[in-house]
mmCIF file as gemmi writes it, N, C-alpha and C atoms, coordinates in Angstrom:
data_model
loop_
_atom_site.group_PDB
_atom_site.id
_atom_site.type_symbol
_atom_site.label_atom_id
_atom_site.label_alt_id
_atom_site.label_comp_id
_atom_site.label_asym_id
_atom_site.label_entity_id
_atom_site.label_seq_id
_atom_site.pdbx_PDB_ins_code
_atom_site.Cartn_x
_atom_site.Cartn_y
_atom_site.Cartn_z
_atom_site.occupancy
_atom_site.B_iso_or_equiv
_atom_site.pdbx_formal_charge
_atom_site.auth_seq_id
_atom_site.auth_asym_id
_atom_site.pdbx_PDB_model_num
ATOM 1 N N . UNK Axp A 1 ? -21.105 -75.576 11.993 1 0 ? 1 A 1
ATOM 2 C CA . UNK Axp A 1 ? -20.435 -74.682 11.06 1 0 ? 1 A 1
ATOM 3 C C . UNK Axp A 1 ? -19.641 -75.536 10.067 1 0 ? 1 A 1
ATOM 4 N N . UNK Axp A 2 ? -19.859 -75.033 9.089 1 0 ? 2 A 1
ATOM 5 C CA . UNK Axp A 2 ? -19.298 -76.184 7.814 1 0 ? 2 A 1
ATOM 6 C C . UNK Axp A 2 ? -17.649 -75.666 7.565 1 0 ? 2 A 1
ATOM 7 N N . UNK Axp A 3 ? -17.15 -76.598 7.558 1 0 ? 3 A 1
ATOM 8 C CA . UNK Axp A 3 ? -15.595 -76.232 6.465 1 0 ? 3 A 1
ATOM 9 C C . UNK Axp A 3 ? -15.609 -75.21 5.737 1 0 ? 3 A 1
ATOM 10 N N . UNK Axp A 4 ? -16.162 -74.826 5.232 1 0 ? 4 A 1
ATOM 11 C CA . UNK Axp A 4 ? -15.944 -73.539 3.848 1 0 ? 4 A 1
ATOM 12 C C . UNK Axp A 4 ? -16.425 -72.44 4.737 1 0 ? 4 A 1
ATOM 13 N N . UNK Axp A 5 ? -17.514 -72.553 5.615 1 0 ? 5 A 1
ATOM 14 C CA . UNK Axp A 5 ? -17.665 -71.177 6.284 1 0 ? 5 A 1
ATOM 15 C C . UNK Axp A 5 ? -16.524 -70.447 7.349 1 0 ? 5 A 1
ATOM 16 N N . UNK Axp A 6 ? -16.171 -71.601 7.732 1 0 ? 6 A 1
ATOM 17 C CA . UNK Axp A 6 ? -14.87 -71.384 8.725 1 0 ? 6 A 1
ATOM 18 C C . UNK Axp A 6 ? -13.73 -70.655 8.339 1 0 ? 6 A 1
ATOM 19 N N . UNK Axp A 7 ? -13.444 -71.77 6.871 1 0 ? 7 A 1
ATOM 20 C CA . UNK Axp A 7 ? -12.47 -70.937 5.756 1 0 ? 7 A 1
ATOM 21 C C . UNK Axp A 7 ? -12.958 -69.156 5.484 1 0 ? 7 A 1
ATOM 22 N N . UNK Axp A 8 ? -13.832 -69.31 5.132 1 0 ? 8 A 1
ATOM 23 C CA . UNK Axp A 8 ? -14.2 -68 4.536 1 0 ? 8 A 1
ATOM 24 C C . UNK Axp A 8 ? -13.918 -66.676 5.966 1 0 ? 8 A 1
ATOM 25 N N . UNK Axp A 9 ? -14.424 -67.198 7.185 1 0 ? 9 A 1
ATOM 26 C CA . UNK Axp A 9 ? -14.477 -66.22 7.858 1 0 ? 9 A 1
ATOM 27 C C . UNK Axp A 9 ? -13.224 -66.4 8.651 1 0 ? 9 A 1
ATOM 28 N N . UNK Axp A 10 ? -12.11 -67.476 8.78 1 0 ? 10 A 1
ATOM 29 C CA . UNK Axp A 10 ? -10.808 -66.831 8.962 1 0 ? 10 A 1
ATOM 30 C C . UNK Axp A 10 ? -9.902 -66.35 7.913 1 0 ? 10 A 1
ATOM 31 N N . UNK Axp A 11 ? -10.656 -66.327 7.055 1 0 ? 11 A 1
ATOM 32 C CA . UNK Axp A 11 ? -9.488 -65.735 5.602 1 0 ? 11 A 1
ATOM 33 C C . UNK Axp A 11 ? -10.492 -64.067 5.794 1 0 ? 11 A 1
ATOM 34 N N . UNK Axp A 12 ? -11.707 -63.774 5.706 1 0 ? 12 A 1
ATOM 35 C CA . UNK Axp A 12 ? -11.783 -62.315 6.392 1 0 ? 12 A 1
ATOM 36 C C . UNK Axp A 12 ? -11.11 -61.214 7.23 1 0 ? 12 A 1
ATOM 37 N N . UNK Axp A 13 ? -11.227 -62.395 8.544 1 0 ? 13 A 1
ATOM 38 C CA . UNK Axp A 13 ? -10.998 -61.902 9.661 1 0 ? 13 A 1
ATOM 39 C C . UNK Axp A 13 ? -9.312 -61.644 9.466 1 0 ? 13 A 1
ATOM 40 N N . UNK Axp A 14 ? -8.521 -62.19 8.9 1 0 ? 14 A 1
ATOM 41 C CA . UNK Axp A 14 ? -6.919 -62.497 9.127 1 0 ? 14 A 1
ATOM 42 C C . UNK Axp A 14 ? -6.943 -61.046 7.959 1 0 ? 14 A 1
ATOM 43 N N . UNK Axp A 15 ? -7.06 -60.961 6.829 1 0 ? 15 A 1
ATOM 44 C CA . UNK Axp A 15 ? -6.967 -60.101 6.143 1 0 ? 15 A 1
ATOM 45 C C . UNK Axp A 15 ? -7.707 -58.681 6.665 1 0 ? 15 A 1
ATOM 46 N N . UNK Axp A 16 ? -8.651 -58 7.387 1 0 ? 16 A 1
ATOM 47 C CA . UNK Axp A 16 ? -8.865 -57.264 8.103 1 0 ? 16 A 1
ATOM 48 C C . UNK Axp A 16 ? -8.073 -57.016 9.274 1 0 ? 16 A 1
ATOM 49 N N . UNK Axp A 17 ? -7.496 -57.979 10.231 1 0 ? 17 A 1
ATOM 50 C CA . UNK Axp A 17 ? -6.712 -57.693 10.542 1 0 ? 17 A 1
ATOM 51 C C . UNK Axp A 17 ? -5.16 -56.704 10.43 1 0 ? 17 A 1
ATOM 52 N N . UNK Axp A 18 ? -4.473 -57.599 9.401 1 0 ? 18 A 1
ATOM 53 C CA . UNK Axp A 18 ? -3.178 -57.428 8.241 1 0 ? 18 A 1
ATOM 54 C C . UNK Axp A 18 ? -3.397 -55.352 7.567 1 0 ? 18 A 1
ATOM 55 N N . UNK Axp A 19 ? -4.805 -55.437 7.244 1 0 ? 19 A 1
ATOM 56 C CA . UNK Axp A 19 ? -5.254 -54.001 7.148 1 0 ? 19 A 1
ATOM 57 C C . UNK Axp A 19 ? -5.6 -53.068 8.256 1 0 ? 19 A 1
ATOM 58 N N . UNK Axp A 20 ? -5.732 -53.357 9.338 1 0 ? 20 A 1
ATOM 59 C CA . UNK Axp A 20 ? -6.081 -53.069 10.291 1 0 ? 20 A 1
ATOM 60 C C . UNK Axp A 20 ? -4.315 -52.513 10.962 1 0 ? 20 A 1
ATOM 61 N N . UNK Axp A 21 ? -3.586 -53.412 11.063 1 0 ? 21 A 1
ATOM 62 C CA . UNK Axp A 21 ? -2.239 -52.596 11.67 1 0 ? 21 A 1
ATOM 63 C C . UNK Axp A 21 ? -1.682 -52.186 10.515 1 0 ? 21 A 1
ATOM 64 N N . UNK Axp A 22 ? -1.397 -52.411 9.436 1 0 ? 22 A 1
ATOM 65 C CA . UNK Axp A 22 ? -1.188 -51.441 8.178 1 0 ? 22 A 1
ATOM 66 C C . UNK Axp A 22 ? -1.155 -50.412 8.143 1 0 ? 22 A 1
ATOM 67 N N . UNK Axp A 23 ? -2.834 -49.847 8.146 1 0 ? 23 A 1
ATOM 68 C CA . UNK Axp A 23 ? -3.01 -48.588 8.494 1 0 ? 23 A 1
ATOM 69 C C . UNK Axp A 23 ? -2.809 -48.256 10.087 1 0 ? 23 A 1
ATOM 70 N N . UNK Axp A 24 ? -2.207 -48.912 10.604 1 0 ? 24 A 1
ATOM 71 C CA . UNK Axp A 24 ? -2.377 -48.213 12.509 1 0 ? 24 A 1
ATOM 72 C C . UNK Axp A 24 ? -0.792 -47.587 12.435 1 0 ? 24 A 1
ATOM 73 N N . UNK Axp A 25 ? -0.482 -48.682 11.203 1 0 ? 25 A 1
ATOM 74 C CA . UNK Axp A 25 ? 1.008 -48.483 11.545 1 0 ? 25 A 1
ATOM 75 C C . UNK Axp A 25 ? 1.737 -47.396 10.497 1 0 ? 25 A 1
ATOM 76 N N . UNK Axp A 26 ? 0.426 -47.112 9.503 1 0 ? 26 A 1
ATOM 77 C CA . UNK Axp A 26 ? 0.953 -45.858 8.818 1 0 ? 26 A 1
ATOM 78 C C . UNK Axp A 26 ? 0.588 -44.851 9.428 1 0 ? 26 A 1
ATOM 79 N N . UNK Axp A 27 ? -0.413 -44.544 9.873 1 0 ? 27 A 1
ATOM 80 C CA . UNK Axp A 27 ? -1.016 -43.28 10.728 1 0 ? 27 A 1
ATOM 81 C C . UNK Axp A 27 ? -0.037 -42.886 12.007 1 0 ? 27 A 1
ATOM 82 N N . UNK Axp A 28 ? 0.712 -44.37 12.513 1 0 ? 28 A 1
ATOM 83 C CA . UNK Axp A 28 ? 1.544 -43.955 13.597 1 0 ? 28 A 1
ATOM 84 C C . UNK Axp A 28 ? 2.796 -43.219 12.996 1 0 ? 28 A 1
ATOM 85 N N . UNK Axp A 29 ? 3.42 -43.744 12.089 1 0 ? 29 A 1
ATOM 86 C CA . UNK Axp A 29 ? 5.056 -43.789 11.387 1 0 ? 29 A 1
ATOM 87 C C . UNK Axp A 29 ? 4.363 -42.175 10.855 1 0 ? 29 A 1
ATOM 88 N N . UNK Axp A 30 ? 3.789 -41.964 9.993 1 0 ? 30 A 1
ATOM 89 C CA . UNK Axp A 30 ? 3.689 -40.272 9.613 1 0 ? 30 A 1
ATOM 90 C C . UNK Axp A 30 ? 2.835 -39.34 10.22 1 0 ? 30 A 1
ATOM 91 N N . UNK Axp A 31 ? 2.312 -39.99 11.703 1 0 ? 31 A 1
ATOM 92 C CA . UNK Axp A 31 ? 2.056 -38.741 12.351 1 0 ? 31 A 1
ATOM 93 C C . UNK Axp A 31 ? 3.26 -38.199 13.481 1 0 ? 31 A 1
ATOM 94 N N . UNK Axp A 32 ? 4.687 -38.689 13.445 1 0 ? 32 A 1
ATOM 95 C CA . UNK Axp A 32 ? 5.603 -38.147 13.618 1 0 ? 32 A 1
ATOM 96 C C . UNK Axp A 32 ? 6.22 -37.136 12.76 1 0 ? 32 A 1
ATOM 97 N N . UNK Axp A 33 ? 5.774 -37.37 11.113 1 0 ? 33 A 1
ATOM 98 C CA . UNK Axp A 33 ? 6.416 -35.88 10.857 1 0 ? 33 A 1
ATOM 99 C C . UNK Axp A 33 ? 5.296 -34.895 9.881 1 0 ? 33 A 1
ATOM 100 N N . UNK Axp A 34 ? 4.211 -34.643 10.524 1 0 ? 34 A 1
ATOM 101 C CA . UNK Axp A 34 ? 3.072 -34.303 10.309 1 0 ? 34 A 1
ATOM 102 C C . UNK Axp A 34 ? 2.979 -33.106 11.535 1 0 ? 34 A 1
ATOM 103 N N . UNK Axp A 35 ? 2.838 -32.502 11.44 1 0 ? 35 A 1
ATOM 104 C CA . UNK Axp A 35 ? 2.474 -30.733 12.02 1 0 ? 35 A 1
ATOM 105 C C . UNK Axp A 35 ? 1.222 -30.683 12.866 1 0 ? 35 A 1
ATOM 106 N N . UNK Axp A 36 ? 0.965 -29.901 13.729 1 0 ? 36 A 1
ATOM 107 C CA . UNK Axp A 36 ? -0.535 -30.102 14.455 1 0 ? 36 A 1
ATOM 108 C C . UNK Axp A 36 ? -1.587 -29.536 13.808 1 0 ? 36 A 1
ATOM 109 N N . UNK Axp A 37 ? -1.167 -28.382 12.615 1 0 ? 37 A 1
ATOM 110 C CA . UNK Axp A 37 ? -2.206 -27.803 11.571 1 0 ? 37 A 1
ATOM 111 C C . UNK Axp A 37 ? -2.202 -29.214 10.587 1 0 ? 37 A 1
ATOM 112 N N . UNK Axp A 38 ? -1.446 -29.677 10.105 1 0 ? 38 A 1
ATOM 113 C CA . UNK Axp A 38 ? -2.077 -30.867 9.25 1 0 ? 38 A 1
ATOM 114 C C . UNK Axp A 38 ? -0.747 -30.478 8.301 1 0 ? 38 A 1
ATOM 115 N N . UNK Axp A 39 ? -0.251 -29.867 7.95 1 0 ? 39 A 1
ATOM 116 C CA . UNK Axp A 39 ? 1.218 -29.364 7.123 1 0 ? 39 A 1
ATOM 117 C C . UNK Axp A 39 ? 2.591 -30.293 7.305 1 0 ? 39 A 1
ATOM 118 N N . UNK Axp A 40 ? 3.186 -30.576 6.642 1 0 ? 40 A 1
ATOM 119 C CA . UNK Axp A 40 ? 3.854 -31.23 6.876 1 0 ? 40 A 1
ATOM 120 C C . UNK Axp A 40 ? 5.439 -30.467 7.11 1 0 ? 40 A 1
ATOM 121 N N . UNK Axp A 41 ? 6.015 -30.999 7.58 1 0 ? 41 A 1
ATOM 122 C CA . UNK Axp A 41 ? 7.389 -30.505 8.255 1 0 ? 41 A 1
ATOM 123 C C . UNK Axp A 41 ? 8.544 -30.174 7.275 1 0 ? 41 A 1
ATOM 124 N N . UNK Axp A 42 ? 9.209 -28.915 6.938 1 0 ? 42 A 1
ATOM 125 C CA . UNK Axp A 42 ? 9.716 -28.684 6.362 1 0 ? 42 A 1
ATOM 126 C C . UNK Axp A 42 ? 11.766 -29.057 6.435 1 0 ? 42 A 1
């Protein structure tokens, strides 16, 4: 495996990651004030 491929696929993998709890961690934080119909909390 060459240098640049290595590069390339831990600069993927790290940035999929980074997006990966991003969104885990927005879906967690506002499905506390999110309703079980989908409405949001008044």
């Amino acid at each position: 495996m060459e240098h640049e491929t290595l590069y390339s696929l831990a600069n993927y993998l790290g940035t999929f990651a980074m997006l990966a709890v991003l969104g885990y961690h927005f879906v967690a934080v506002n499905g506390k004030y999110m309703a079980k119909d989908g409405k949001a909390k008044a």
